[in-house]
SERO-4910 file (N, C-alpha, C, O; in steps of 0.05 Angstrom, whole numbers):
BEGIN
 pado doro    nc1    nc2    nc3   cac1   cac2   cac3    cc1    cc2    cc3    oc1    oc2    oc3
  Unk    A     91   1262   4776    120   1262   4782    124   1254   4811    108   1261   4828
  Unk    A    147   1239   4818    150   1234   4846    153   1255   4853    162   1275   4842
  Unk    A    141   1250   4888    160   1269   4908    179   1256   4925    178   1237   4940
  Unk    A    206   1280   4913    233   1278   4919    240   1297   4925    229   1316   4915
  Unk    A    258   1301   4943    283   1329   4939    316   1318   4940    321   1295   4944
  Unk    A    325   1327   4939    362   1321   4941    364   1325   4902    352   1336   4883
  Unk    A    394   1305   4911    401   1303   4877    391   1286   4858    402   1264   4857
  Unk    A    370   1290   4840    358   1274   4823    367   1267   4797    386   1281   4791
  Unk    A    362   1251   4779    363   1241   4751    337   1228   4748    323   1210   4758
  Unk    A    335   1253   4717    311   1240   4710    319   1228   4673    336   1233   4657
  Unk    A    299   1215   4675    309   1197   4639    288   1193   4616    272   1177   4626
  Unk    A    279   1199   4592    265   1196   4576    285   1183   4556    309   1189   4553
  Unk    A    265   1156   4536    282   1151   4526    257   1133   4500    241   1115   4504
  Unk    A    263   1150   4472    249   1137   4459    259   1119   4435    268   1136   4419
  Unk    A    261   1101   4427    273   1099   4402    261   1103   4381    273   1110   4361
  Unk    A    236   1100   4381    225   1104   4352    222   1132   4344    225   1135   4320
  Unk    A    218   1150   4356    224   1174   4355    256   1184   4362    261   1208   4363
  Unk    A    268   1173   4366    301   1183   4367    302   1202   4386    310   1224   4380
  Unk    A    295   1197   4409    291   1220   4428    304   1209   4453    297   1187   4462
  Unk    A    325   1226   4467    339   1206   4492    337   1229   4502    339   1248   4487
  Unk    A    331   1232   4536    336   1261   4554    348   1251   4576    343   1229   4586
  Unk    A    364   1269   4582    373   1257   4613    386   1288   4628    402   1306   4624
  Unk    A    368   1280   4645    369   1311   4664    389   1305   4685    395   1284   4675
  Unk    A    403   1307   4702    415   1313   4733    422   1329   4745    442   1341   4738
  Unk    A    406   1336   4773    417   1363   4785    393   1357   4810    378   1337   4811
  Unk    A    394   1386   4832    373   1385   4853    346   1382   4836    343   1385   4812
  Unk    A    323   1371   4860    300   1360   4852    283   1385   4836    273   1381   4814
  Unk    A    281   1404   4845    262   1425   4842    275   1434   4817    259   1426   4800
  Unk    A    295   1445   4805    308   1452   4778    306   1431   4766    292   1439   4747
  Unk    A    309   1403   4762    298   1385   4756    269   1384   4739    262   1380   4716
  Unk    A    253   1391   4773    221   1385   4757    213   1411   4756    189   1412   4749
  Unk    A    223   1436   4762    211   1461   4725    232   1453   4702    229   1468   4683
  Unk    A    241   1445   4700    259   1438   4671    236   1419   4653    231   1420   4629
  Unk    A    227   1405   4671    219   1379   4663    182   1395   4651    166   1390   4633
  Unk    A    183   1409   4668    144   1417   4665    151   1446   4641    132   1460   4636
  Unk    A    173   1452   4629    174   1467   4617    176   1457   4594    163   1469   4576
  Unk    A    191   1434   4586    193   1419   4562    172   1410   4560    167   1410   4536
  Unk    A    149   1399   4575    127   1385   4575    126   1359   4577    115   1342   4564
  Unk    A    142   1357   4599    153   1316   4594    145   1302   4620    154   1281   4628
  Unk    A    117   1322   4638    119   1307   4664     98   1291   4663     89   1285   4685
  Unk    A     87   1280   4642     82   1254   4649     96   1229   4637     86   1206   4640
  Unk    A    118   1231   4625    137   1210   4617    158   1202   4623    154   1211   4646
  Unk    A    181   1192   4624    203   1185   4630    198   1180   4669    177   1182   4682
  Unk    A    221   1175   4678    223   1162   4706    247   1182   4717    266   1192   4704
  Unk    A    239   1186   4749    256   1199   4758    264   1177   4783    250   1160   4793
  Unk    A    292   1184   4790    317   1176   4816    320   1188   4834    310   1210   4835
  Unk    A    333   1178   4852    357   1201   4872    378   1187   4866    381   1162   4865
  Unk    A    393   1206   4860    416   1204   4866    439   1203   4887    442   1227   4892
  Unk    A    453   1192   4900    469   1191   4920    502   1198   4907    518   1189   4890
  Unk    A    501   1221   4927    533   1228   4919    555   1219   4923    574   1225   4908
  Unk    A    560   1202   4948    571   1178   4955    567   1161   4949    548   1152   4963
  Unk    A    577   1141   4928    559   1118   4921    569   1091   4947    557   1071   4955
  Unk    A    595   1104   4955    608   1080   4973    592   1082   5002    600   1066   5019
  Unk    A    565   1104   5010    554   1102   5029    525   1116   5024    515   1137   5034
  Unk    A    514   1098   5005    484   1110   4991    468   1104   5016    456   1125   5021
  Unk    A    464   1089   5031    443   1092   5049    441   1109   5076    424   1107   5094
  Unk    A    467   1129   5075    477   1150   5080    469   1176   5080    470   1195   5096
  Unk    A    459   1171   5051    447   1198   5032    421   1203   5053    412   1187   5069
  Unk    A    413   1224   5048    391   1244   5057    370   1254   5038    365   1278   5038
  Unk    A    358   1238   5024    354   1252   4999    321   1273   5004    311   1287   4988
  Unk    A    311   1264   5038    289   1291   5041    302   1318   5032    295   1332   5013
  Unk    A    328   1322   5055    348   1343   5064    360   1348   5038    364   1371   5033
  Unk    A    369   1325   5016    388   1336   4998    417   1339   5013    434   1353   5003
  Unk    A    421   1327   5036    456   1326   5046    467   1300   5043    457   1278   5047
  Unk    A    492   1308   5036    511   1282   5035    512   1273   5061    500   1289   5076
  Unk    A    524   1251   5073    533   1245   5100    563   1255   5102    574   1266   5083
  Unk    A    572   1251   5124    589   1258   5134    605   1240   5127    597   1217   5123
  Unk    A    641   1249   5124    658   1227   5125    660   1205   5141    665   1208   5165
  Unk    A    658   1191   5133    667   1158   5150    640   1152   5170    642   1138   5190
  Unk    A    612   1169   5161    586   1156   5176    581   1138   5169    583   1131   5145
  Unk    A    570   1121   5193    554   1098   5186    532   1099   5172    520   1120   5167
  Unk    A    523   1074   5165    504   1075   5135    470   1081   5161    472   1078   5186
  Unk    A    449   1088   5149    423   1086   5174    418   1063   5163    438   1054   5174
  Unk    A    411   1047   5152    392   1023   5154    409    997   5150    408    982   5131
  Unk    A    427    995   5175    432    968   5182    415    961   5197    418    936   5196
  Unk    A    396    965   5213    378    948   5221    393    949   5257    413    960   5267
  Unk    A    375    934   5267    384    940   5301    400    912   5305    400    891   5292
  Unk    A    411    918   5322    442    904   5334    430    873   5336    407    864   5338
  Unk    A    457    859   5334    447    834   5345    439    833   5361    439    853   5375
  Unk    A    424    807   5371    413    805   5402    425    770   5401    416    756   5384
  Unk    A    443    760   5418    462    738   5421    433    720   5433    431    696   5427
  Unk    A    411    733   5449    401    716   5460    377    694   5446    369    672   5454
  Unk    A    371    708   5427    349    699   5409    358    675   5384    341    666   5368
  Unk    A    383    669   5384    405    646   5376    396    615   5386    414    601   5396
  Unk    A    373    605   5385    372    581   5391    398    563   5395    410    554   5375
  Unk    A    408    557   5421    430    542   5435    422    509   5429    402    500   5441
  Unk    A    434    494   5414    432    464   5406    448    444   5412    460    432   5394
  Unk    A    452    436   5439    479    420   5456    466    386   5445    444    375   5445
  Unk    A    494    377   5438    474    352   5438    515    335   5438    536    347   5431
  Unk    A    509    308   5447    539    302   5460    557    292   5431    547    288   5409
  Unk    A    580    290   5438    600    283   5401    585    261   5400    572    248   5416
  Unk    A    590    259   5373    575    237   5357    554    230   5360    550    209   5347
  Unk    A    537    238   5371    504    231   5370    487    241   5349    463    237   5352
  Unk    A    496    257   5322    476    263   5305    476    244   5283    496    233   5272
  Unk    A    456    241   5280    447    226   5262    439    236   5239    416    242   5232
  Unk    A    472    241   5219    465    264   5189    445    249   5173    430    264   5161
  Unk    A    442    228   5170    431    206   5152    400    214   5163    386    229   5148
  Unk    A    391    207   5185    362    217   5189    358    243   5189    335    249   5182
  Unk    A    373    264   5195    361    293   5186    361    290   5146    342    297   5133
  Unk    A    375    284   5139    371    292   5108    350    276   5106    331    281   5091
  Unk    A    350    257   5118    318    233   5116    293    253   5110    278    254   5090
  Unk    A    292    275   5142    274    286   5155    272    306   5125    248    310   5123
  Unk    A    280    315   5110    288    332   5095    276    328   5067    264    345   5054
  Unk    A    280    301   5060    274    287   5031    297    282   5019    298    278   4995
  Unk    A    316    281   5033    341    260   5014    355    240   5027    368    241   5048
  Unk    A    351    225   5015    352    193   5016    379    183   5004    384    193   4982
  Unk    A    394    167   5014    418    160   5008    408    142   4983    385    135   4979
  Unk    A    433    137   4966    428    119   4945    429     93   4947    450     81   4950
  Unk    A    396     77   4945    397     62   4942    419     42   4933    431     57   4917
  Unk    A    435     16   4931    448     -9   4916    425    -21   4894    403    -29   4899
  Unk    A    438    -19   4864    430    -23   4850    438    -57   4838    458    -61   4824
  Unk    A    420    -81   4846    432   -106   4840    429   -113   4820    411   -104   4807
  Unk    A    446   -132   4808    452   -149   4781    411   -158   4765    400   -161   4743
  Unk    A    405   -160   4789    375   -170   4771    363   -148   4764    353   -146   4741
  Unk    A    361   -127   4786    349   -109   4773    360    -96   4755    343    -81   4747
  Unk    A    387    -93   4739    391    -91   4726    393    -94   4700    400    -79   4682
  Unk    A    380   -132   4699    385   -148   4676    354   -138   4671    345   -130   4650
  Unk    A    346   -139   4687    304   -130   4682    305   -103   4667    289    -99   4649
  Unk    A    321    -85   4672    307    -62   4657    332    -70   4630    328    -55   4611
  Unk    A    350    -85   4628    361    -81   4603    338    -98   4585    329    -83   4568
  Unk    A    332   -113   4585    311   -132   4580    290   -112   4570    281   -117   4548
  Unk    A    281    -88   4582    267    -71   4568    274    -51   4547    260    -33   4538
  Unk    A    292    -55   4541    314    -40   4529    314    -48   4487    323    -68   4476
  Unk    A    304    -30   4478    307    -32   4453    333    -45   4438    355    -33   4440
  Unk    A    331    -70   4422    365    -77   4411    374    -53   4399    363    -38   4383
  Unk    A    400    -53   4410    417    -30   4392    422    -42   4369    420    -65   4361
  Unk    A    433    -15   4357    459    -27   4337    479    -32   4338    491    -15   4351
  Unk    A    498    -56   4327    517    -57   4329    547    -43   4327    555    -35   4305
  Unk    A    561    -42   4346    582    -25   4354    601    -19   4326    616    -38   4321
  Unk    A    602     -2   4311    624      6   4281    650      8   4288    655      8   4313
  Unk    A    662     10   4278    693     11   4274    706    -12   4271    690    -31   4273
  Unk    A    732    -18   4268    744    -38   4258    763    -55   4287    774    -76   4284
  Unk    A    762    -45   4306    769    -50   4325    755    -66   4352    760    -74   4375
  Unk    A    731    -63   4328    712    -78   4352    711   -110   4350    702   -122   4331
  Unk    A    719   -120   4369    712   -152   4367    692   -169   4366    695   -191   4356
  Unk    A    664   -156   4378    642   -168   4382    628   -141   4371    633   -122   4386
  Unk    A    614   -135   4352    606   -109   4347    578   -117   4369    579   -101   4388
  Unk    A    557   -134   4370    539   -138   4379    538   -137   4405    521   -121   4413
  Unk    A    555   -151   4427    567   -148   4449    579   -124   4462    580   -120   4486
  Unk    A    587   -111   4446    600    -81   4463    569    -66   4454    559    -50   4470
  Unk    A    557    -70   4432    533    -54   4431    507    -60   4467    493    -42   4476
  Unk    A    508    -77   4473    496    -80   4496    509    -75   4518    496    -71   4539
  Unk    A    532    -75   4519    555    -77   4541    547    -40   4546    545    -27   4567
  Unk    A    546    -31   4519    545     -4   4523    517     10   4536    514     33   4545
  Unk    A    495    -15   4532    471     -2   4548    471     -9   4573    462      6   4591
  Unk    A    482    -32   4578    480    -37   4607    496    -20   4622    491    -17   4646
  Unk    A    517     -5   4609    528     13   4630    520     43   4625    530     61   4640
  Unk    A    509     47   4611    494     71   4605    470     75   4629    468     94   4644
  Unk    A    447     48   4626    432     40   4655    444     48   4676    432     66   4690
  Unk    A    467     39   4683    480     41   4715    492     67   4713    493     79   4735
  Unk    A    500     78   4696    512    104   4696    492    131   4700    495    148   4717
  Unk    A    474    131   4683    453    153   4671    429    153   4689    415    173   4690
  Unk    A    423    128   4703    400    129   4704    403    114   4746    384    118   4762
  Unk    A    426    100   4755    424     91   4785    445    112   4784    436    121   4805
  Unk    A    462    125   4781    485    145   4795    511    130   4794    529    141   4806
  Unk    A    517    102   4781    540     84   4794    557    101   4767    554    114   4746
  Unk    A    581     87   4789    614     95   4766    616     69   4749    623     69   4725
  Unk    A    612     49   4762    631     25   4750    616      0   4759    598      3   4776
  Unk    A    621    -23   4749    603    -51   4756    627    -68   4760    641    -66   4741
  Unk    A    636    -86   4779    657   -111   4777    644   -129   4758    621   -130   4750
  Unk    A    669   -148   4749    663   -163   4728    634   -186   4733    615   -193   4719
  Unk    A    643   -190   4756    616   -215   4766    584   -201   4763    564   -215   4757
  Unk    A    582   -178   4766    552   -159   4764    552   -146   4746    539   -125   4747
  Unk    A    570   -153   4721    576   -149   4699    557   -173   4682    537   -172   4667
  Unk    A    573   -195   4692    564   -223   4680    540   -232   4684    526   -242   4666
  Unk    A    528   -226   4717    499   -230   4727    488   -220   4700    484   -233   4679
  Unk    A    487   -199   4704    464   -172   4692    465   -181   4651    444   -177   4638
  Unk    A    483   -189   4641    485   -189   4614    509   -215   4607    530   -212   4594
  Unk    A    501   -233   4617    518   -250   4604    517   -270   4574    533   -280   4558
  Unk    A    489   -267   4580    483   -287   4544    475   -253   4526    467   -254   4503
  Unk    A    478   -236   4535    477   -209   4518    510   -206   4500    510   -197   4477
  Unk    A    536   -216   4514    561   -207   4517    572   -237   4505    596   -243   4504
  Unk    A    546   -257   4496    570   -269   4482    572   -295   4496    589   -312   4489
  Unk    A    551   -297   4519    556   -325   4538    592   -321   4545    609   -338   4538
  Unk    A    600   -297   4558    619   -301   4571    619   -281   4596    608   -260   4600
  Unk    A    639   -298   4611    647   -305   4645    664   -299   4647    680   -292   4630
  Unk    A    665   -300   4683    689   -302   4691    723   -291   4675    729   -268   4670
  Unk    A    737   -313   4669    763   -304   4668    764   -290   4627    777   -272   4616
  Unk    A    746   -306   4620    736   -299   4583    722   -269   4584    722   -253   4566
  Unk    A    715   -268   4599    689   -238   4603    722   -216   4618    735   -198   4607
  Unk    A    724   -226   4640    753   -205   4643    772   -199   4629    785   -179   4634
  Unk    A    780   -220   4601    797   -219   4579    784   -190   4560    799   -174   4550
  Unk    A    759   -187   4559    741   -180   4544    745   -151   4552    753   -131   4541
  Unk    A    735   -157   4576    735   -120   4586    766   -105   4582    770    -82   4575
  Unk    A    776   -117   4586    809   -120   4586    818   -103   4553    835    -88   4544
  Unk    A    801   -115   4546    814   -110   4508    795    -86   4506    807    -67   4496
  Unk    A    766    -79   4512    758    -51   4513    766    -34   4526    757    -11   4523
  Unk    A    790    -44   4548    802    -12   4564    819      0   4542    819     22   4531
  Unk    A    841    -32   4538    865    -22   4524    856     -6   4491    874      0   4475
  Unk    A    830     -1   4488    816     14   4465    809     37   4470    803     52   4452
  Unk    A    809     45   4501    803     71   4509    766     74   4512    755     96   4512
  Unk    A    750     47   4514    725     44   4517    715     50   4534    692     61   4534
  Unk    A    739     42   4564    726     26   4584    745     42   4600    764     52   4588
  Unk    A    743     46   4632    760     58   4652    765     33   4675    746     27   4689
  Unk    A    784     23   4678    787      2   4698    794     12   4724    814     25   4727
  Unk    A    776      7   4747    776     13   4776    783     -8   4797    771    -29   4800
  Unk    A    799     -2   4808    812    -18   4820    818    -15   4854    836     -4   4866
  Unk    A    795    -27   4864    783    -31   4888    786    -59   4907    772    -79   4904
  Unk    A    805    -58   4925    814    -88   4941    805   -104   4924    803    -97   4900
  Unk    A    799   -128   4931    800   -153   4907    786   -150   4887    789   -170   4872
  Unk    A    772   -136   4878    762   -137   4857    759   -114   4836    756    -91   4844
  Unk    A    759   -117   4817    759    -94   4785    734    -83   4778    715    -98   4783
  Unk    A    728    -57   4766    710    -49   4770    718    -35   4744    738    -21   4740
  Unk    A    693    -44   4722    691    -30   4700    672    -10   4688    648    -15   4682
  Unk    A    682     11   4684    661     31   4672    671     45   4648    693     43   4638
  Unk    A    636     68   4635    651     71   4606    668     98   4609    668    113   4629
  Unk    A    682    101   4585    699    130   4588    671    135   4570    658    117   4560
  Unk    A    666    168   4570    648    185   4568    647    184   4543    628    171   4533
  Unk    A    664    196   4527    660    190   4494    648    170   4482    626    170   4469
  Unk    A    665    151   4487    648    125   4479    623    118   4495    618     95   4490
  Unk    A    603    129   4514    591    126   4528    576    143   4508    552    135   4508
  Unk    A    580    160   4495    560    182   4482    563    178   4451    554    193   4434
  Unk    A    582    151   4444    584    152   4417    558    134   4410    545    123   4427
  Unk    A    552    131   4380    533    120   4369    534     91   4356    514     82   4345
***
């Protein structure tokens, strides 16, 4: 049995035998209760603190509560202001980019149109895109890996039409330019596609559903 004194709780608790005990009171009434039933080598004993809003307060050699409105004993010793490593360095001279460097995180690479067309190229043929709304079922079926690539796997939101066309153009149908922007155009207004719209140029990515449909 521990040695304790103050206010204790002790607990036995069996289920397969249907047996629950729970003692509380000073330590010593406690443990003859406990050596009378015959239970001191089982169950687990506590202290209890009678203030719960200032337990480290408690006294539990003494068995006394603390005093109203005492401070707790184990905060630990006072600040010391001087042991604060001081780090002056003039505005704008840090360089956040090389500390996260120093760290292991690395800004995100630019993911280009070739390297892109290269790993679609590794890329198992899908199946062709279902529903009745689809115009190219074959073409939105790739359209959908190539941005799944840039999405899932480099971190990007969206591709403009031109690194659109680089990356998958004889995938999409041998179309370009202003035919390939018609295109993407008819998968927004389907709810496929999210159109981003960044100074001169458009930036298409998938809406999530259809990004996760089959």
């Amino acid at each position: 049995m521990q040695n304790m004194s103050g206010y204790v709780r002790f607990r036995f608790r069996s289920d397969d035998d249907d047996v629950d005990v729970l003692l509380e009171g000073e330590y010593q009434w406690v443990k003859s209760l406990i050596k009378e039933i015959g239970m001191e080598d089982v169950g687990w004993m506590m202290p209890l603190a009678v203030d719960s809003t200032n337990l480290s307060s408690y006294d539990f050699d003494n068995g006394e509560e603390p005093a109203e409105n005492s401070p707790p004993k184990d905060m630990g010793p006072a600040p010391d202001p001087s042991r604060i490593p001081v780090v002056r360095r003039p505005i704008g001279e840090l360089d956040l980019q090389a500390k996260l460097a120093d760290t292991g995180i690395l800004p995100p690479q630019k993911v280009g149109s070739e390297r892109l067309r290269e790993e679609l190229e590794m890329v198992e043929e899908p199946m062709p895109a279902q529903g009745i709304s689809s115009v190219d079922p074959m073409a939105e079926a790739w359209l959908k890996e190539l941005l799944r690539l840039a999405v899932r796997k480099h971190g990007l939101t969206a591709l403009v039409t031109e690194e659109i066309a680089l990356a998958a153009s004889d995938y999409l149908g041998d179309r370009e330019g202003i035919e390939l922007e018609v295109y993407l155009e008819s998968l927004f207004k389907q709810g496929k596609l999210v159109k981003i719209h960044g100074g001169e140029e458009i930036a298409w990515g998938p809406s999530p559903a259809w990004l996760s449909s089959k």
